[in-house]
C-alpha positions as CSV (number, residue, x, y, z in Angstrom):
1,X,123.9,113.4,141.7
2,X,126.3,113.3,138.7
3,X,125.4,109.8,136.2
4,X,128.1,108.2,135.2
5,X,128.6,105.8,132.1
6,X,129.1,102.3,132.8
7,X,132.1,100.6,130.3
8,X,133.3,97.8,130.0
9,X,134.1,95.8,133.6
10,X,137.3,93.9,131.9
11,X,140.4,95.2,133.3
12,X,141.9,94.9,130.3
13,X,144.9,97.5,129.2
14,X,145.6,97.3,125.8
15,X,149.2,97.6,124.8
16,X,150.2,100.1,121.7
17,X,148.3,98.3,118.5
18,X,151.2,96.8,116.1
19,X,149.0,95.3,113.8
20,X,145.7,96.1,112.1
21,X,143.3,93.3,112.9
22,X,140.8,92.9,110.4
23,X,137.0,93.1,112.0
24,X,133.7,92.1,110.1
25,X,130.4,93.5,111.5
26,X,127.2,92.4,109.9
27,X,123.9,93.6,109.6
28,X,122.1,93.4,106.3
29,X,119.8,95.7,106.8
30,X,121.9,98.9,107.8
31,X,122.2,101.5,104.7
32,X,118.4,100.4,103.8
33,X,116.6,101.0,107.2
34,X,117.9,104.1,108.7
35,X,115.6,104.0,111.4
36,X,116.5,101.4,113.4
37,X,118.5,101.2,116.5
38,X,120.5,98.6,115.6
39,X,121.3,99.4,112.4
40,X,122.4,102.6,113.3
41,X,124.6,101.3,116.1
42,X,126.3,99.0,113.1
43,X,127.1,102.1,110.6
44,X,128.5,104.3,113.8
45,X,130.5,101.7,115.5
46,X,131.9,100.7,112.0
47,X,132.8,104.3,111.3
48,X,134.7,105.1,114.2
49,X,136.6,101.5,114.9
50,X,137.9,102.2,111.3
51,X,140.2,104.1,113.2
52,X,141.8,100.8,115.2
53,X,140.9,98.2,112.9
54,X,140.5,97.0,109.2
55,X,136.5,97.5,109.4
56,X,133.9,95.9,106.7
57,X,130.3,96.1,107.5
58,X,128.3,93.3,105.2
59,X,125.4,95.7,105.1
60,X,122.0,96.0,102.7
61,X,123.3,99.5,101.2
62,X,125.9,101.9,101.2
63,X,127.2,103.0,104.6
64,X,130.5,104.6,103.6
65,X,133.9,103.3,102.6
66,X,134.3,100.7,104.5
67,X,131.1,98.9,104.0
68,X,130.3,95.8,101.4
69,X,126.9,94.1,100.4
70,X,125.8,91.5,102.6
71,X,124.7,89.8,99.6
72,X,121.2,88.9,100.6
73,X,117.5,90.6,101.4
74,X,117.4,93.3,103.7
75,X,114.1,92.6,106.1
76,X,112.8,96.2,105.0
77,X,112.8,94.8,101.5
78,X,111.5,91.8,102.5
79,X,108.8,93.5,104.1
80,X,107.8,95.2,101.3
81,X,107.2,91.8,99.8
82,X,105.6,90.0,102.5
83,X,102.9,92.7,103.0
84,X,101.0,92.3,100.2
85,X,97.8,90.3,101.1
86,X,98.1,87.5,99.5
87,X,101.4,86.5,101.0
88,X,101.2,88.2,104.2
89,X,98.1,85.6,104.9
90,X,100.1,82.7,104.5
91,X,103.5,83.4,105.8
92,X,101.7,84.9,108.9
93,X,100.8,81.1,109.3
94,X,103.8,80.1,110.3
95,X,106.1,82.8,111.8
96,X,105.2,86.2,113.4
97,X,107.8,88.3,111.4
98,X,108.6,86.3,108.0
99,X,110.3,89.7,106.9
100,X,113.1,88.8,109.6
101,X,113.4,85.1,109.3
102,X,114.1,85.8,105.0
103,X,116.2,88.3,106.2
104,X,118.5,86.1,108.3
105,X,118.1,83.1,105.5
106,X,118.7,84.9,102.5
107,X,121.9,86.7,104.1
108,X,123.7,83.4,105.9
109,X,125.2,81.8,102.8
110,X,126.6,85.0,101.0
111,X,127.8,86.3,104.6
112,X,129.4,82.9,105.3
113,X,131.3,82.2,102.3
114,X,132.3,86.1,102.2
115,X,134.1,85.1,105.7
116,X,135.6,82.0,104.8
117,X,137.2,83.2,101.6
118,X,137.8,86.5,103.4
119,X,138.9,85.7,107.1
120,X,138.6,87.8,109.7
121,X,139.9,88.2,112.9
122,X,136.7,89.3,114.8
123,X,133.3,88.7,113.6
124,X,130.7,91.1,115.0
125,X,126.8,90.7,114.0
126,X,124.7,93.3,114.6
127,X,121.3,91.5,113.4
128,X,119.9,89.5,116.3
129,X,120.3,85.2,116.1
130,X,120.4,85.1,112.0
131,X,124.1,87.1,112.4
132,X,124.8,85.1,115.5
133,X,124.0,81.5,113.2
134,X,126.1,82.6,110.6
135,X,129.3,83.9,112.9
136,X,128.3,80.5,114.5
137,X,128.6,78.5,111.0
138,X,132.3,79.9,110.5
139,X,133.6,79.6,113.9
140,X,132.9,76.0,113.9
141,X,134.9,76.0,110.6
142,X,138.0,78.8,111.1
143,X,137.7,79.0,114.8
144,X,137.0,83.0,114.1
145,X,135.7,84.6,117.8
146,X,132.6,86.1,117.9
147,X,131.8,89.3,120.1
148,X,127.8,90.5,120.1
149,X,125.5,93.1,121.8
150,X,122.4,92.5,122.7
151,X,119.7,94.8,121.3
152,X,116.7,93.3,122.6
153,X,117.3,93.1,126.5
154,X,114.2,92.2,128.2
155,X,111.8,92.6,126.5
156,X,109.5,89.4,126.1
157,X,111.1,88.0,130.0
158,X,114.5,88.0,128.1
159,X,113.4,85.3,125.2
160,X,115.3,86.5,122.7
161,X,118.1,87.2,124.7
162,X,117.8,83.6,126.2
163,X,118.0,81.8,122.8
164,X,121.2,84.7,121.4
165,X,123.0,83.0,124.2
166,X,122.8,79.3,122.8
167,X,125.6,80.7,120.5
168,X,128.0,81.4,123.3
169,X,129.9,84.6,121.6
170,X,133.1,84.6,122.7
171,X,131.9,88.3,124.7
172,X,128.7,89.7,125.0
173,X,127.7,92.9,125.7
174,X,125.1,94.7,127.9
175,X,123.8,98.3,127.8
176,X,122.4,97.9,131.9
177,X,123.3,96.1,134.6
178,X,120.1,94.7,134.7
179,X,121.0,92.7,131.6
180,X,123.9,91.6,132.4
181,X,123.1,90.1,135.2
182,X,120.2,88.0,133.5
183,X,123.3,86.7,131.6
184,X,125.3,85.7,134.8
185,X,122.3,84.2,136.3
186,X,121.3,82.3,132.7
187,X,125.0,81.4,131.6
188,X,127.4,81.5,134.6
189,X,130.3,81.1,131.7
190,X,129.4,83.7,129.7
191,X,131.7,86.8,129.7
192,X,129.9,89.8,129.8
193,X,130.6,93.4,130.2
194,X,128.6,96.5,130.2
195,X,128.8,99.3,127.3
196,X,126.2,101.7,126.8
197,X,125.4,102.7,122.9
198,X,126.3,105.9,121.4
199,X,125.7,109.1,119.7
200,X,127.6,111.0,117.7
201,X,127.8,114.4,119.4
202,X,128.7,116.2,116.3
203,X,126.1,115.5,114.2
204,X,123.3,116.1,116.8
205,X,123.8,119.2,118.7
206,X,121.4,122.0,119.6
207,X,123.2,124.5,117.0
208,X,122.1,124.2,113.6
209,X,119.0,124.0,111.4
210,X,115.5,124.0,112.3
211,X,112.3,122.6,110.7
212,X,108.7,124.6,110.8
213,X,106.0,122.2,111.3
214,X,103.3,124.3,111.8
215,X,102.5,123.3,115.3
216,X,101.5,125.2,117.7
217,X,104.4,125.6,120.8
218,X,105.6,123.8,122.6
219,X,106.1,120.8,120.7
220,X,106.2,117.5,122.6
221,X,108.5,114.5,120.2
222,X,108.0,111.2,120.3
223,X,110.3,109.3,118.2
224,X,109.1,105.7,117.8
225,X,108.1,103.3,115.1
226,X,104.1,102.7,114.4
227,X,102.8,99.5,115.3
228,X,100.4,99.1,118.4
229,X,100.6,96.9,121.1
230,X,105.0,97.1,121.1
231,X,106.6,98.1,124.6
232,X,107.1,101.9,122.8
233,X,103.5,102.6,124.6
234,X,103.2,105.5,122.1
235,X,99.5,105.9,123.2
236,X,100.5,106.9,126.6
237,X,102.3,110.1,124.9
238,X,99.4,111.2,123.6
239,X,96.9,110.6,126.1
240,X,99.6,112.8,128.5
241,X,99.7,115.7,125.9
242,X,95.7,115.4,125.1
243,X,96.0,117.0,128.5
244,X,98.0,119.9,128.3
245,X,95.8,122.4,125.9
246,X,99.0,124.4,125.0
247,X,101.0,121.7,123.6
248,X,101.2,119.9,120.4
249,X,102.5,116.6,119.6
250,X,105.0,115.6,116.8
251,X,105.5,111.6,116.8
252,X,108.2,110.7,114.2
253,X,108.4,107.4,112.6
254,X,106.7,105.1,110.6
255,X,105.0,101.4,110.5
256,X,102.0,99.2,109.6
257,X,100.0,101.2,112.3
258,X,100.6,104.6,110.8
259,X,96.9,104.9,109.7
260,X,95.6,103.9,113.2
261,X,98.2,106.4,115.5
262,X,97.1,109.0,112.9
263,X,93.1,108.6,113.4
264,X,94.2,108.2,117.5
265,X,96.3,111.4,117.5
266,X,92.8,113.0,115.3
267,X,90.7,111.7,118.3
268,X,93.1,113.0,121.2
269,X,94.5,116.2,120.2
270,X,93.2,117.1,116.9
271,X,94.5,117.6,113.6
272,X,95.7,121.7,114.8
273,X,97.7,119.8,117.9
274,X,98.8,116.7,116.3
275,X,101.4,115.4,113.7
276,X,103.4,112.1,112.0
277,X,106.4,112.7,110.1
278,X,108.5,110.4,108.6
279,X,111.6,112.0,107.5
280,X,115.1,110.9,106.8
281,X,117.8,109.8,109.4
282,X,119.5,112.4,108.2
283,X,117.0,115.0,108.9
284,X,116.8,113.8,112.7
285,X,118.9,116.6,114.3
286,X,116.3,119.2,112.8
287,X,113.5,117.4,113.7
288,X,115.3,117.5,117.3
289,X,115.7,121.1,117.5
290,X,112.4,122.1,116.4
291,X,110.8,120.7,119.4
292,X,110.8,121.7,123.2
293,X,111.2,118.3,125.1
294,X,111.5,114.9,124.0
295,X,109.2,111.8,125.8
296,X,109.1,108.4,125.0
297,X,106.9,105.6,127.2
298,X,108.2,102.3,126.0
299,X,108.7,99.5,129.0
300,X,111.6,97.3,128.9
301,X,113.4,99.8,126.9
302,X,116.8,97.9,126.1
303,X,118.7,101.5,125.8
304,X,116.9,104.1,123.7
305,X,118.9,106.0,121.5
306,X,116.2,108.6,120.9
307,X,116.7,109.2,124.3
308,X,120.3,110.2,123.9
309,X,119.8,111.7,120.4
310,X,117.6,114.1,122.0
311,X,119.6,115.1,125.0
312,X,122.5,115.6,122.8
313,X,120.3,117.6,121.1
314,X,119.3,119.9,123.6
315,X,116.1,118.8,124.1
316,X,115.3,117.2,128.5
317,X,113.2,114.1,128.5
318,X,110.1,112.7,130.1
319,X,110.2,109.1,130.5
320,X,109.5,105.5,132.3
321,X,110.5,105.9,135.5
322,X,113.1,102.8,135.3
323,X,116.9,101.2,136.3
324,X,117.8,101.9,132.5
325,X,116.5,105.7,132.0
326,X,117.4,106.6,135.3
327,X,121.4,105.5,134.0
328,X,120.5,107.3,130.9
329,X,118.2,110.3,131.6
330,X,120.1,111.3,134.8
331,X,119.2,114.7,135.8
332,X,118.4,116.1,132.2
333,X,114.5,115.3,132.5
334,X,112.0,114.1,134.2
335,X,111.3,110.4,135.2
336,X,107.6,109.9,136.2
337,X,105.0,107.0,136.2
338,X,103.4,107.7,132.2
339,X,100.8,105.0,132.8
340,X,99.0,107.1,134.7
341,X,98.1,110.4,132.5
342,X,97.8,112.6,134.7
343,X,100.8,112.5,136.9
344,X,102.5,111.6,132.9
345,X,101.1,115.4,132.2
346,X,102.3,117.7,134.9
347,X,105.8,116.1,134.3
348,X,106.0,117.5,131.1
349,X,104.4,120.7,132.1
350,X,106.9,121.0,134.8
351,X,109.6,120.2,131.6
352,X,108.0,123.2,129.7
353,X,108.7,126.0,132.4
354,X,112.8,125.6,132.8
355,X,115.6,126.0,130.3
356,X,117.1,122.4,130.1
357,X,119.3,123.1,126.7
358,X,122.5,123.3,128.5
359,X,122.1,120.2,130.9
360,X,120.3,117.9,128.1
361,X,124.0,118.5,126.5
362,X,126.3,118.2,129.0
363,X,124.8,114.6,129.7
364,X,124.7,113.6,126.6
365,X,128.3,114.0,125.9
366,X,129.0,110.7,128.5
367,X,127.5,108.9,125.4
368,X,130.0,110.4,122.8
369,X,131.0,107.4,120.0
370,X,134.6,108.8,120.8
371,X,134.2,107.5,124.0
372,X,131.8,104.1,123.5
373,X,134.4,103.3,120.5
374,X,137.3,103.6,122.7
375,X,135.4,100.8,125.1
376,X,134.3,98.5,122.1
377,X,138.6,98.6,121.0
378,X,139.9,97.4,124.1
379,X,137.2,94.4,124.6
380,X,137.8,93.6,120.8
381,X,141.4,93.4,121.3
382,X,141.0,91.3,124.3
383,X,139.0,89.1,122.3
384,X,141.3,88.4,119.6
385,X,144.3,88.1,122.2
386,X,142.6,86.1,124.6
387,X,141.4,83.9,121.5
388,X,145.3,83.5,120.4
389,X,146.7,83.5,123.8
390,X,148.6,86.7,123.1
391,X,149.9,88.4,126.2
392,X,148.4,91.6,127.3
């Protein structure tokens, strides 16, 4: 059965744009972390609305031309700070990521005054409830509309997403059903509609580059960030591949728990079967094609862009067994129970024996930023109408 991509549910038609509204998105810590999700998300959306719209991204670093410093501490540089013993003991007293909450102080101020003396006609925040305070702080002042996707989902019961919607953004938007319908059920006022994220299709394909780990074939990749106990489940990868003698795995990413994964993946597969790399985001599309199929455990998965990144790359997946990989993962993988390892095994052995290169692609493409972009312009300009009672 072919998967299709769920849009927006407006019915909005946008009429021939005479004017170039002027959008802010935020997220301070895009151009300095280049592994996140969300950050990502920020630059690529940014890129291709530049197309529709006058686009600034208030971002930690240099994304490209149309991007501006946010003016504050990145929470990758914050962390940096915060870890060292000393401080790490006594901010850990009083909130579970201080890297985050300096992050969203350090950043409101400079953010706020840039869009007061700079007015837009859209904000967009990209960083979770510090974006969503400050987009707050100037509405209540200018009266500028607010649009927002939630990152987070479900995960926690829908905590985070429960306290994003105490700022009532103007439209919010879901990657699932699922999600959305937490929103209906939470806020019956809220407008929400459904857009899944992106990838751009250009940049990871299955032509190009490859990198030579030394592993032996095939090469299981896990693409995740290190720290234990998070919904990624990264230990149920390698208990999976532990079991297949043939394969190696090659888990990409980095985090506080590197040291840990590394001693696990020792202990499991040994050193000849087993691998961490960190490399640049840049580098991801090699890292992509030098591997044979793609798996990733995580519950409550939000979206997974690795999941996408992967197909696009060539490469089918093995994954939870869920509403939200099922919409994603289609028929270019395998969807299996992974907390048992057995039954998580022989769905990757079963992977190994077909050539998937050709459907991994073709579903990938429903994702194409030309296509998530084109979504993202019509709800923004229904925003902005709707918010001056322009007619459609």
């Amino acid at each position: 059965m072919t998967q299709q991509v769920i849009y927006s549910t407006n019915n909005y038609s946008p009429s021939p744009i005479q004017q170039r509204y002027r959008v802010v998105l935020v997220h301070p810590s895009a151009g300095v972390n280049w592994s996140g999700g969300s950050e990502i998300f920020a630059i690529e959306l940014a890129r291709y609305l530049n197309s529709y719209f006058d686009v600034e991204l208030l971002s930690g670093g240099d994304c490209g031309s149309f991007s501006s410093p946010s003016g504050g501490i990145s929470r990758t540089q914050a962390f940096n700070i915060v870890r060292h013993p000393l401080i790490s003991k006594l901010a850990n007293k009083f909130v579970s990521h201080p890297e985050i909450v300096i992050e969203h102080l350090t950043n409101f101020l400079p953010c706020a005054i840039h869009l007061l003396t700079k007015p837009a006609d859209l904000i967009f925040p990209c960083n979770d409830y510090g974006g969503l305070a400050m987009a707050g702080f100037v509405r209540a002042i200018n009266g500028t509309p607010i649009l927002f996707t939630e990152h987070v989902g479900l995960i926690g019961g829908g905590k985070s997403l429960t306290r994003n919607l105490r700022f009532h953004p103007e439209q919010l938007v879901a990657f699932s059903e699922e999600t959305a319908a937490f929103v209906r059920n939470k806020q019956p006022q809220q407008k929400v509609s459904i857009i899944p994220n992106g990838v751009d299709i250009n940049k990871f394909t299955p032509v190009g580059n490859h990198l030579d780990f030394g592993l032996p074939k095939p090469i299981v990749l896990c693409v995740a960030s290190l720290k234990r106990n998070s919904h990624k489940r990264i230990e149920l990868a390698m208990q999976a591949v532990a079991r297949l003698p043939q394969a190696s795995l090659l888990l990409c990413g980095d985090g506080i728990d590197r040291d840990y994964f590394q001693a696990k993946g020792d202990e499991l597969l040994g050193k000849e079967r087993f691998q961490i790399q960190s490399v640049p985001y840049e580098q991801m599309p090699e890292v992509y094609r030098s591997a044979d199929v793609f798996t990733l455990p995580s519950i409550d998965e939000p979206f997974g862009l690795a999941y996408v990144e992967a197909m696009a790359s060539g490469l089918p997946v093995v994954a939870t067994d869920d509403a939200m990989r099922r919409q994603i993962v289609g028929e270019a993988g395998k969807l299996c129970d992974v907390t048992n390892p057995d039954i998580y095994a022989a769905a990757i052995e079963e992977i190994l024996t077909q050539d998937w290169q050709v459907r991994a692609r073709e579903n990938a493409l429903r994702f194409s930023w030309e296509n998530i972009a084109l979504s993202y312009r019509d709800l923004i300009l229904e925003t902005i109408h709707t918010h001056r009672q322009i007619p459609n």
